[in-house]
C-alpha positions, 0 to 999 in steps of 0.5 A: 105246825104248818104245810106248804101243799106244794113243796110239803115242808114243815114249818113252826106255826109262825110262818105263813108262807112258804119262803121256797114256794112262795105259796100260803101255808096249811095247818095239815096236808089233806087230798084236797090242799095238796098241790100234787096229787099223790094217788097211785098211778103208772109211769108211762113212756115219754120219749126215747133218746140216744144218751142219758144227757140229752134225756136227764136235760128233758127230766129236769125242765120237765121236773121245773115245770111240776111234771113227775118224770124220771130216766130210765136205762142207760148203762153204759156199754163197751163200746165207749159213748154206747149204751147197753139199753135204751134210755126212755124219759118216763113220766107220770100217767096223769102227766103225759098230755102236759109233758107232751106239750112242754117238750113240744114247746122246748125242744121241737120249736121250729123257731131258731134264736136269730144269728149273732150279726142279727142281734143288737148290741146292748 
């Protein structure tokens, strides 16, 4: 059998490249082939938001972006468009220094797209 150390899928011995990770495969998954270390460790606060779209919107670009990151909290509450607790993205430990950056890059950008009259007609 064959591993793709990114993804971890298994495949017949005939195939040598992952057709979803496009990434060479590995006779068996070891620590030292694996894309993503699997160590044990603590998820650690990201960021807060005010609802559980704009916070899963942050877990999936951070999740396209190999970043280990889940949303927690958000029940709703009476209240409609309320929630019960706070909604935290939370991420892997190890991860925080790049997830910090990715969001930074993402969604504190300063640079705006330019206004419709300014784009060109294609």
């Amino acid at each position: 059998m064959a591993f793709c150390p990114n993804c971890e899928a298994e495949y017949v011995a005939e195939v040598a490249i992952c057709p979803d990770c496009e990434v060479e495969l590995v006779s068996e998954l070891t620590p030292e082939n694996r894309v993503h270390d699997i160590a044990e460790s603590a998820p650690v606060r990201l960021r807060s938001f005010s609802n559980s779209a704009e916070a899963e919107m942050v877990r999936e670009t951070l999740d396209r972006n190999g970043i280990r990151a889940f949303v927690e909290g958000g029940d709703f509450a009476v209240i409609p468009s309320s929630f019960s607790q706070e909604v935290v993205v939370m991420v892997d430990e190890r991860d925080l220094p790049h997830a910090i950056e990715i969001y930074e890059a993402y969604f504190n950008s300063e640079t705006t797209a330019p206004a419709e009259d300014d784009q060109a007609d294609t």
